[in-house]
N, C-alpha and C positions, 0 to 999 in steps of 0.2 A: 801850700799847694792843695787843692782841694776839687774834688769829684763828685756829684752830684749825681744824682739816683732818685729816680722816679720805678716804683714796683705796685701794680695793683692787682689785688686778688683776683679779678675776671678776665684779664689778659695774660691767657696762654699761647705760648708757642706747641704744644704737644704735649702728649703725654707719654711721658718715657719709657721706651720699652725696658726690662730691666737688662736685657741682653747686652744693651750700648756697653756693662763690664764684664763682657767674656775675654776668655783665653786662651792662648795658642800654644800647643805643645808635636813639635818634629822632632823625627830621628835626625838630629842635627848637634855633633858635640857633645858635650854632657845634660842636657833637656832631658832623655829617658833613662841612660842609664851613668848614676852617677847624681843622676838629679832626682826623678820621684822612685826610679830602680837599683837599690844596692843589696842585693843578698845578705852580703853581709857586716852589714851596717849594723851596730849596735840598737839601734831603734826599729829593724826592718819585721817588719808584721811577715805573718805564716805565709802571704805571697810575695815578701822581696820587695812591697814598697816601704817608704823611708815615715814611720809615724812622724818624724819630725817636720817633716816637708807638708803631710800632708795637711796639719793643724795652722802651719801659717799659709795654706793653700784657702783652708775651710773660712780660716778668719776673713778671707778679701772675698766671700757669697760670690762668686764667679757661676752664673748661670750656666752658661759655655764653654766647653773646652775643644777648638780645632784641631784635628787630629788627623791625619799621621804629617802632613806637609800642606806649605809651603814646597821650595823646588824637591823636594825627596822624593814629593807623592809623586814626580810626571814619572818616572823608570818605575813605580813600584810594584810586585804582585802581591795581591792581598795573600793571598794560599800562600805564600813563605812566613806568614806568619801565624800560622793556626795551626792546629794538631800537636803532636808531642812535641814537647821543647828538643829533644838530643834527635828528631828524624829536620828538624828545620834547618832549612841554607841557610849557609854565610856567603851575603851577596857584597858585589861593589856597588856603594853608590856614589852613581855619576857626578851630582849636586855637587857633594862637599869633599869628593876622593877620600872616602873614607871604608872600611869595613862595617856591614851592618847584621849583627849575629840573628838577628829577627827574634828572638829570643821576647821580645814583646810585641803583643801583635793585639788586633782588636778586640778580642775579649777578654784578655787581661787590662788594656786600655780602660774599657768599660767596666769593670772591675773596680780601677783605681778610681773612677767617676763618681763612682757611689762612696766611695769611702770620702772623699772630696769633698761630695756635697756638691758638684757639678754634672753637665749634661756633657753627652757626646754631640759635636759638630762634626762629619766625617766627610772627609774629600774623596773625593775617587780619581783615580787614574785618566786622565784624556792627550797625555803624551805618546805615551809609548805605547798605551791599549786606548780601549773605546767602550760603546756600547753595550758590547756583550759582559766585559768585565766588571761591568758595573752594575748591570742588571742582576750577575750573578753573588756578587758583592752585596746587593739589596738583599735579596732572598736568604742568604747567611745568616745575614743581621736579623731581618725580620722576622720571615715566614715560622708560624709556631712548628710546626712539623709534617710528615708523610712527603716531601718532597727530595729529590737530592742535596741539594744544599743545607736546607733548614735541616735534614734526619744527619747533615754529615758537620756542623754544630753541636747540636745534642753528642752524638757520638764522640764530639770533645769536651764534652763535659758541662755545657750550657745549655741548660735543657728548655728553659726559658728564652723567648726572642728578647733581641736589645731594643727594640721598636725606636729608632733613632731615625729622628724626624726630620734631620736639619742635614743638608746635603751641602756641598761644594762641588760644580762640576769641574774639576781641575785647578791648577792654580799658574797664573799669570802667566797664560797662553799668548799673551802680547811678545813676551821678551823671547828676544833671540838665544839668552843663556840657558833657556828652559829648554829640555828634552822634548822633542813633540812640536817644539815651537809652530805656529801657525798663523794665519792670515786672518785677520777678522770675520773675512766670509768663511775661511776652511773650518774656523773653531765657533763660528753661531751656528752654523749646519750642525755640526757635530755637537753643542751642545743644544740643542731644540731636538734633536731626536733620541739624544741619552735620556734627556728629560720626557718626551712624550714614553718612554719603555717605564720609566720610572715610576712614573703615573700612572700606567697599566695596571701595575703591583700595587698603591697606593695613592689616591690622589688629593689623601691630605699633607703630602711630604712639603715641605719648604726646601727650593732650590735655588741656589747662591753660583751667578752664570761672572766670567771674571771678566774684569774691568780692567782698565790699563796700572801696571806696576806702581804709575807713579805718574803726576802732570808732566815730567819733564821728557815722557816718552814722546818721540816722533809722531806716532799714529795717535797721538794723545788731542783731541778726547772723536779722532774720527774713526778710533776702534769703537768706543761705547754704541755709537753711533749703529756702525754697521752690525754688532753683534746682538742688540735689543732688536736691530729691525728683521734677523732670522731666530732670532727667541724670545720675542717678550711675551707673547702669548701663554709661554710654557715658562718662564719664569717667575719667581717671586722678587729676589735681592739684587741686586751688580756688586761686586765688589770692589774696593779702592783701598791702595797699600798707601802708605806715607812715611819716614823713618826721618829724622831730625839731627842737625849733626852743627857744629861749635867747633870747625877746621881753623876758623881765623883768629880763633877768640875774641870775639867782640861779641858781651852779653847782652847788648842792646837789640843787635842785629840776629841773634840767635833767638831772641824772646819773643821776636818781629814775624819768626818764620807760622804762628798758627794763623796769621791773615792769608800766607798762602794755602794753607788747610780750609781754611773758608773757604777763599774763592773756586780752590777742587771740589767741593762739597756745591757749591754755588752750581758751575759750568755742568756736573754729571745731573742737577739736578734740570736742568737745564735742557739738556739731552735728553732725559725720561720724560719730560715732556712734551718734547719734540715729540718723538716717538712715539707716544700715547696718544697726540693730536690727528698725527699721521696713520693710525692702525684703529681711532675713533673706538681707542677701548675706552672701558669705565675704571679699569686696574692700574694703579698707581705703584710703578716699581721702587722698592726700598733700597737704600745703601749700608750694604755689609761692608764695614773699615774694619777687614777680619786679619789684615796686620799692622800696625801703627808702633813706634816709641822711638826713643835717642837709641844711634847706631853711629858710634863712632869714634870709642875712646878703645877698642880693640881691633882697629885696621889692620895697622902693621904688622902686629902680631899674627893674624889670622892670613896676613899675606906669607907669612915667613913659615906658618907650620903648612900652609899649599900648596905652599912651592916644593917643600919635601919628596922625594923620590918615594913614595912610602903609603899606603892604605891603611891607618891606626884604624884604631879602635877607641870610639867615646872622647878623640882629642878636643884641647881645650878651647875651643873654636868659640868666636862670637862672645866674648865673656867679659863683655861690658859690664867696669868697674865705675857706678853711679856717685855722681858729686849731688852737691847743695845746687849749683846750680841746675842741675836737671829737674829736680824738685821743680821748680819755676816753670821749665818747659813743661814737664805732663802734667802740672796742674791745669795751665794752660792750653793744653790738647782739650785736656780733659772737658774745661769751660765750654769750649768748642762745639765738641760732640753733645751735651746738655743744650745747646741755644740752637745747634740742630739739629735737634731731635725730632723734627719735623722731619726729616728726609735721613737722615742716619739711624736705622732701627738696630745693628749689631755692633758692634767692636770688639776686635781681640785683640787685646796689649800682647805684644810677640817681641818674648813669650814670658814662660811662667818661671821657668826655673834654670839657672845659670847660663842659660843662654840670651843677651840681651834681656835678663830679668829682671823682677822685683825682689826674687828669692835665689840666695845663690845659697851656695853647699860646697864642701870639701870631703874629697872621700874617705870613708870611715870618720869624716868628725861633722862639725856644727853646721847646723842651719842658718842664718841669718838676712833680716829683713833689708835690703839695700833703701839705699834714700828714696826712691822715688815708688818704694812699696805704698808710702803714706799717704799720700795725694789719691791713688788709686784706692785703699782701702778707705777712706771718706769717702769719696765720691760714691763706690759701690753701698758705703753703708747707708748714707746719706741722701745722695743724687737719684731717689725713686721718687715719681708722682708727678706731676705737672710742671714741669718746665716754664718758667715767668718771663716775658715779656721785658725786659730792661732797658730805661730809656735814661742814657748817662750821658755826661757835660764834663767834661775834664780836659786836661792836660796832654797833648798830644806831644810825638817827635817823628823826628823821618830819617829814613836809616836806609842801606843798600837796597834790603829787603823791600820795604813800602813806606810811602809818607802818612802823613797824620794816624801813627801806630798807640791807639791812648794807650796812657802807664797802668791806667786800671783796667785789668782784664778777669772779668764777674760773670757769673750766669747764678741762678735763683731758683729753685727749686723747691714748689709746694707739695707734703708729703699729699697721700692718695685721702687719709680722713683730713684731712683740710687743718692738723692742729700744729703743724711746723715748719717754719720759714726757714731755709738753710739758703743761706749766701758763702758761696765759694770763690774768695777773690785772690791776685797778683797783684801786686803793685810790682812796675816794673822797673820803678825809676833806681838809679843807682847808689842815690845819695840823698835823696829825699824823701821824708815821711808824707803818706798823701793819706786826706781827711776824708774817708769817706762817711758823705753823709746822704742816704737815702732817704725817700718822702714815702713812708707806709700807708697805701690806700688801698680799702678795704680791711683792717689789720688791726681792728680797732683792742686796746687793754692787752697787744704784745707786752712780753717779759721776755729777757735773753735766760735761755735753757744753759749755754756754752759757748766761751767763745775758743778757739785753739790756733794756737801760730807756728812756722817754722820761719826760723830765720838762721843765719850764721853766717859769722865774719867773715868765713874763708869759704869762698863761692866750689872753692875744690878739694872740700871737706867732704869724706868717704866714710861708712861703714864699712867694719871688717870681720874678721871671726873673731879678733882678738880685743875688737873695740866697736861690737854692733852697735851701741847707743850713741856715735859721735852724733847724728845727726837724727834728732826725733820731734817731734812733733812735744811743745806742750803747750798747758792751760793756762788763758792769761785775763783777766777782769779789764778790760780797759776801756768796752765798749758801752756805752749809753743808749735806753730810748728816753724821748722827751719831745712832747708835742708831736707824736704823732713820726718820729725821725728817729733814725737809727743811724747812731754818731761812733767812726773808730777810728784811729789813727793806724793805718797801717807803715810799718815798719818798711824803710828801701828794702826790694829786695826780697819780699816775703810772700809767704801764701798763708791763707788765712782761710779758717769754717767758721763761721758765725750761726750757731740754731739758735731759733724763736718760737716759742709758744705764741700761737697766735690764736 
């Protein structure tokens, strides 16, 4: 079985922003405390974050870290979380009925950013508050000093602004389960004038206006629609969430679902220029996928601790336990967002740590790298610089999901000095080894740098704390160039980096 690949140096798709691997971090479950916030954790630095978390945080270069929510941020007030820890409420939040001690709040946030080796992405409130709480919200963060906000900052202790450039007006103001919920026209007003206030104060901010939850919404996609046409002006980004889920078990059908990730990236793209035709701008709106990943092997579970009569504290919600075969999907995402990079400038895997993550934790003990840490950490490492144009011949199947779904699933990535070719592929087949063979033009006395594979027999193979290496990535010689062609057998079942010296 064999896949054919045509790749030449002068046909780009984009050039990638590096952002497409950012990350998402809510007051949701154990994600802050418990996950990058344990006092007293054996590893915890002089502010109560966890060194251990934060080193396998640094290793995946996450440009971006979204902060405070997803649904958390629609009820939230920034002021419950600043000033003295022991004067701060413990509020309920409505999102996930939980207890939230505020006890981390945006400048300890920003704190942990740095030490990270990430940027702050920060939401604001357009649920339950608006404009004024946002403006004043800006001003906190920013303004150096002599004013109220910025002098009442300093006064806790940051004396320096966080100058945090990248805004969210609210988050997934389409859905009825969100707090604030609203109407397309209710929430473009309301974000077109958060944003013109915002701009007042700054108007080099980048602001990220929300898009619909997911394609499968009702108002999907004549929310985009109506919300670009009372903010595109004041806008930079839309956003669009996507989450992946293997209820039926069928691997074929589950591997199928990033064609529907296309086509949602297709149709919003689709709509921005509708919109742009119609308002005869010259501004081309970007797509923030500023929540994305598999959501699904912690349902049940997450139904049973809700249903509880009870407000916890840090419960263990969302805590998707990652197989081998997920590996295959976010690789797969991942491909995705690289081929269009044209119209996707942000991403943030949601999230980052034991919630639906790549890094889970135990409290008081181990850190460890879940399966699909992997895929994301190439990619980020990997996945910068020009984005290659791929033109492939293979083996296709058809499945609930879509027909002609090919088994190879590739995207290509020329670094920013022009001296390395990375190909990031899937084979999707289940039982068969498929031949990839690409025709290198432009690419003249390539040599292979590395090639690296994951595979594993058992598709619902897990790391754990007591066995984090069941599932890891290793180095394997098997690939060839010759005549100008880059020859590999990819393994059923596998994902695979291929670098070249070019």
């Amino acid at each position: 079985m064999k896949a054919n690949v045509i790749v030449h140096r002068d046909f780009r798709v984009a050039s990638i922003d590096s952002r497409l691997y950012s990350s998402f971090l809510e007051h949701l479950g154990r994600a802050i405390y418990g996950g990058i916030y344990e006092p007293e954790h054996p590893t915890a630095d002089e502010n109560g974050f966890r060194r251990d978390v934060i080193d396998l945080v640094r290793e995946l270069n996450s440009p971006y870290c979204r902060y405070p929510g997803g649904n958390f941020v629609s009820a939230y007030n920034w002021e419950d979380g600043v000033g003295p820890r022991s004067e701060r409420p413990v509020r309920l939040d409505l999102a996930w009925r939980t207890r939230e001690s505020n006890q981390i709040g945006v400048n300890e946030f920003v704190d942990w950013c740095k030490k990270a080796n990430t940027k702050p992405m920060l939401a604001v409130n357009l649920g339950s508050r608006g404009l004024d709480a946002a403006r004043n919200f800006l001003e906190y963060c920013n303004h150096p000093a002599g004013t109220y906000w910025s002098d009442l900052r300093r006064k806790h202790g940051w004396t320096n602004p966080h100058d945090v450039k990248l805004w969210c007006l609210g988050n997934e103001m389409d859905g009825p389960w969100q707090v604030g919920h609203k109407s397309a026209y209710e929430y473009g007003r309301l974000a077109d004038e958060t944003a013109k206030a915002m701009r007042g104060f700054d108007k080099s901010l980048e602001l990220v206006v929300c898009g619909s939850s997911h394609s499968d919404m009702k108002t999907y996609p004549d929310w985009e629609a109506e919300v670009l046409e009372q903010c595109y002006d004041s806008a930079d980004h839309i956003s669009l969430h996507m989450y992946f889920a293997n209820r039926e078990k069928n691997t074929l059908n589950y591997l199928a679902r990033t064609t529907k990730l296309d086509r949602y990236i297709t149709t919003i793209g689709g709509v921005i220029d509708y919109v742009k035709a119609k308002k005869r701008s010259k501004k081309t709106i970007g797509i923030s996928f500023d929540e994305w990943n598999v959501w699904y092997h912690s349902n049940q579970q997450d139904k049973e601790i809700l249903a509880r009569d009870e407000w916890p504290d840090a419960p263990h919600l969302l805590e998707d336990v990652y197989n081998f075969e997920d590996v295959l999907q976010v690789g797969g995402i991942l491909n995705t967002f690289i081929r269009r990079s044209d119209r996707v400038r942000i991403a943030c895997i949601a999230q980052l740590v034991n919630v639906i993550a790549p890094i889970m934790t135990e409290d008081g003990g181990p850190a460890w790298r879940q399966t699909i840490y992997y895929p994301l950490y190439f990619a980020s490492k990997y996945g910068r610089g020009s984005a290659l144009q791929l033109i492939t011949d293979g083996p296709t199947y058809d499945c609930d999901e879509a027909n002609d779904v090919p088994y190879l699933d590739a995207s290509a990535v020329l670094s920013d000095d022009g001296k390395t070719l990375t190909f990031f592929a899937v084979n999707r087949h289940t039982e068969r080894a498929l031949d990839f063979d690409a025709r290198l033009e432009g690419f003249a006395n390539a040599r292979i740098i590395e090639q690296v594979e994951m595979t594993n027999g058992d598709l619902q193979a897990v790391n754990t704390a007591t066995r984090p290496e069941t599932v890891i990535p290793i180095s394997v010689e098997t690939a060839k160039i010759e005549d100008g062609r880059l020859r590999a057998a990819l393994k059923p079942l596998s994902y695979s980096v291929i670098r070249l010296s070019v």
